[in-house]
N, C-alpha and C positions, 0 to 999 in steps of 0.2 A: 324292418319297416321298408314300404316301396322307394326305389331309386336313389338308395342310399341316404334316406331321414335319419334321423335319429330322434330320440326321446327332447333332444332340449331342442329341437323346433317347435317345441310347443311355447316355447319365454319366446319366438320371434311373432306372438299374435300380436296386434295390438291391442293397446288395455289404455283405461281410464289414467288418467293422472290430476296425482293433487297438488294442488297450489299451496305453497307454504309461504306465510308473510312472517319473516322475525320481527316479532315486538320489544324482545332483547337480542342487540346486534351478535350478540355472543352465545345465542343459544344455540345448540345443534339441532341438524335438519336430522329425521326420524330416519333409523337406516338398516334394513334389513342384514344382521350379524351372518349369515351362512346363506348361499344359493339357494336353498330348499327351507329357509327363513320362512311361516308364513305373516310371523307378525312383526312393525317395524320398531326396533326398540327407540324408546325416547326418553328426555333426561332430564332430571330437574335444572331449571336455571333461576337461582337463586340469590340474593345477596350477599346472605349472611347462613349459616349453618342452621339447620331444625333438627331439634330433639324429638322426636315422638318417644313419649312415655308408653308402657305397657298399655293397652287397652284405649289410649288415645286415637284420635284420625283427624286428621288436615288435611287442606288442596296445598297442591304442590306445584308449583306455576313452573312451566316449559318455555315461555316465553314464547311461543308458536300461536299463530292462531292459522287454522283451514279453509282452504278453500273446496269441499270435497265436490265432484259432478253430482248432479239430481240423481235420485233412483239407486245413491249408494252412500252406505253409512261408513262412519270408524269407530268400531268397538275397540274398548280400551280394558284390556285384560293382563294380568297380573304378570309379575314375572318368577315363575318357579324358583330360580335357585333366592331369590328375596325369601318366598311364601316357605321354602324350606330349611334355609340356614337359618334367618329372623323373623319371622314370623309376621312379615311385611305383606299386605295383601290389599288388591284394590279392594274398596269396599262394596260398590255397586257394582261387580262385575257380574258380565259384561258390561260395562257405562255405553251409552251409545254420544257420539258427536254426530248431527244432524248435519244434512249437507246443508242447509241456511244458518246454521250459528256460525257466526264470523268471531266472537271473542277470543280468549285468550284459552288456552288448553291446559285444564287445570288437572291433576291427577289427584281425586280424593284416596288418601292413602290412611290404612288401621295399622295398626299394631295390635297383635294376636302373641306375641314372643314374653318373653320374661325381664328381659334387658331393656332398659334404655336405647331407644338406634339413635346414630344421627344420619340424615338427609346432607350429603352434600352439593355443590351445583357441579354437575357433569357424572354426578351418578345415574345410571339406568334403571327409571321407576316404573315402567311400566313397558304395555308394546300394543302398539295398533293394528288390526287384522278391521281389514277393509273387503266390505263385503253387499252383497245387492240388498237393497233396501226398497222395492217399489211400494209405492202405492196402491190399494185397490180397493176396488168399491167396495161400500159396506151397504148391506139391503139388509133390509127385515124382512122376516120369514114368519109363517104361522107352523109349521114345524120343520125338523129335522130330518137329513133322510139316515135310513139306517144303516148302520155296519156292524161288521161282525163282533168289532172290540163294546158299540154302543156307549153307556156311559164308566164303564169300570175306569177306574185311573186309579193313580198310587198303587203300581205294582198289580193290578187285576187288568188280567187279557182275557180274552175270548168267550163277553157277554153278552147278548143280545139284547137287540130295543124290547 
């Protein structure tokens, strides 16, 4: 790189930042596990212990709620080593958190596994990968223009209108 950059001048851009308000004083802030993290992991904060049964799913409260900038969302996506040891997996993934919902950040969480899990508070249920989100006009058209792919989907490429 010119005049001696390197690759991690790129973390000195600056970037969007979200506002976190605890709504339990004891909940943890969402927090990137590894430098090259891209999503922030976060963690149930809860009272008392949750059983999810086999095939069960529950919101799982963080005690967090966000403040994210316009024009950018928080998706909420799973965490592998949960969806692989226990069969723990968000259910809407990716969820999205809209930058104007102010409530509480709840993780709707399945059970896919064979076991009983329990939920404890301070365990890591999920991770948030923050990402642009704009808005854009939507118009109506009296048709489509065409390309090459056309309408093939599910697995069909290179059909024409």
């Amino acid at each position: 790189m010119p005049n001696g950059e390197t690759a991690g001048a790129f973390s000195m851009i600056s970037r969007p930042a979200v506002r976190v308000y605890r709504k339990d004083k004891n909940a943890a802030l969402p927090i990137y596990a590894t430098k090259g993290a891209a999503g922030a992991d976060v963690e149930a904060s809860i009272p008392e212990d949750i059983i999810l049964q086999p095939g069960q799913r529950k919101k799982i409260p963080t005690g967090l709620c966000l403040e994210i900038e316009p024009g950018w969302e928080a998706q909420v996506r799973p965490r592998s080593g949960l969806a692989l040891k226990h069969g723990i997996t968000v259910l809407n993934a990716p969820g999205t958190i809209d930058s104007d919902y102010r409530g509480e950040l709840e993780i709707i969480l399945v059970h896919l596994g064979d076991e009983p899990y329990t939920v404890k508070s301070g365990d890591r249920i999920a991770q948030l990968v923050f990402a642009p989100a704009p808005q854009l006009d939507i118009k109506e058209i009296d048709v489509l223009n065409c390309t090459e792919r056309g309408e093939g989907g599910f697995g069909s490429t290179g059909m024409k209108c």
